[in-house]
NUVEXSE-858629 format. One record per residue (C-alpha): x, y, z. Coordinates in nm, 3 decimals. Last residue first. Layout:
# residues N
+---------+---------+---------+
:       x :       y :       z :
+---------+---------+---------+
:       X :       Y :       Z :
...
+---------+---------+---------+
# end
This chain:
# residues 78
+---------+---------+---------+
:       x :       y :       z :
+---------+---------+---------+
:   4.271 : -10.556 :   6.194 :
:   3.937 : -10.417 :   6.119 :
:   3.650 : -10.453 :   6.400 :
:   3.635 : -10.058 :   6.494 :
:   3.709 :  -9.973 :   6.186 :
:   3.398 : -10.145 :   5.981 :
:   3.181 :  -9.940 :   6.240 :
:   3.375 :  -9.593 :   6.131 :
:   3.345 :  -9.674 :   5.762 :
:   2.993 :  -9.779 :   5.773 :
:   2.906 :  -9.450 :   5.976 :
:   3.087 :  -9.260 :   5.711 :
:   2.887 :  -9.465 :   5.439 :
:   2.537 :  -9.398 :   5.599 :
:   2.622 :  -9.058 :   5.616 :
:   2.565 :  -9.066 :   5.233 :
:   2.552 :  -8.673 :   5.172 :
:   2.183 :  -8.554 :   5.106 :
:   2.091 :  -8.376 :   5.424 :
:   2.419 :  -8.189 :   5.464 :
:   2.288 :  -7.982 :   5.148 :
:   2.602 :  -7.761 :   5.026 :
:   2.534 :  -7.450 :   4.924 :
:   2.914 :  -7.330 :   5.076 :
:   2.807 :  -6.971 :   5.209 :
:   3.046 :  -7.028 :   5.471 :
:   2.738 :  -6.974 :   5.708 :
:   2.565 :  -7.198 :   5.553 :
:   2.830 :  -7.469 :   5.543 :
:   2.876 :  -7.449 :   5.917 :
:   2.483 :  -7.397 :   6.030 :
:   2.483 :  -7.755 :   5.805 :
:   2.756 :  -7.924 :   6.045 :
:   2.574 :  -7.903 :   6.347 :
:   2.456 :  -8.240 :   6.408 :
:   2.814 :  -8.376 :   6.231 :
:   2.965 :  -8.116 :   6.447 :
:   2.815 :  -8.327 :   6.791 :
:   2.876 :  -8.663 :   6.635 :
:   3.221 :  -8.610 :   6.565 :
:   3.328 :  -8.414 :   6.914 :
:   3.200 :  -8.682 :   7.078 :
:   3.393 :  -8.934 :   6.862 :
:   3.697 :  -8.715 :   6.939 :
:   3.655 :  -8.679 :   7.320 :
:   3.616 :  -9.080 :   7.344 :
:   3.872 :  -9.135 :   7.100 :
:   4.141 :  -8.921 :   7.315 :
:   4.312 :  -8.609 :   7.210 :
:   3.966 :  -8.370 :   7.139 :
:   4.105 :  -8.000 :   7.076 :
:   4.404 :  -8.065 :   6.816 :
:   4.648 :  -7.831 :   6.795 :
:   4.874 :  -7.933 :   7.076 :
:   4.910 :  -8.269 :   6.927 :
:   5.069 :  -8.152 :   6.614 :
:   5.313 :  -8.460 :   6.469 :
:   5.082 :  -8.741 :   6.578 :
:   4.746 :  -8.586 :   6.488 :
:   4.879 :  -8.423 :   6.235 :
:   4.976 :  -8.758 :   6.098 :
:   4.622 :  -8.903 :   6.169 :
:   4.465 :  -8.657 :   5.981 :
:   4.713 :  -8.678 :   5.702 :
:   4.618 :  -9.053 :   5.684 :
:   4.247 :  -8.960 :   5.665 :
:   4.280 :  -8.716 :   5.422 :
:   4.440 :  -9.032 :   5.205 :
:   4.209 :  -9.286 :   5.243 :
:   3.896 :  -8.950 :   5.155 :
:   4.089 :  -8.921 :   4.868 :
:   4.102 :  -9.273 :   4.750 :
:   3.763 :  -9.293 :   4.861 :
:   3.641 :  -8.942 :   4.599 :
:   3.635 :  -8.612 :   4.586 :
:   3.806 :  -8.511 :   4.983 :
:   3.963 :  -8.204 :   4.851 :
:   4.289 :  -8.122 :   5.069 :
+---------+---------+---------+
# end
């Protein structure tokens, strides 16, 4: 799925959490704790990724500042 936009990136997230639920055995990092570790670590490495995918996408310029947003805001949000 293309992530374009925050209706998109609503929805990814949903499907994440559904193959999550329905595929457990496919997923590496179970528990928050593993999986937030497991975020920051690829999000450090997640330039060698794109280059070697040829992908010529600049990690440097995304908004991170809006993913960490979105993770702090859902850590409160009921």
């Amino acid at each position: 799925m293309k992530v374009r936009d925050r209706t998109s990136f609503i929805k990814f997230l949903d499907l994440l959490r559904q193959d999550l639920l329905q595929h457990p055995e496919t997923w590496e990092n179970k528990t928050l704790p593993d999986f937030l570790e497991a975020l920051a670590t690829y999000t450090e490495d997640i330039q060698g990724y794109y280059e070697n995918t040829d992908a010529n996408v600049d990690a440097g310029k995304a908004a991170w500042s809006t993913f960490a947003d979105i993770f702090k805001g859902a850590k409160v949000y009921e």
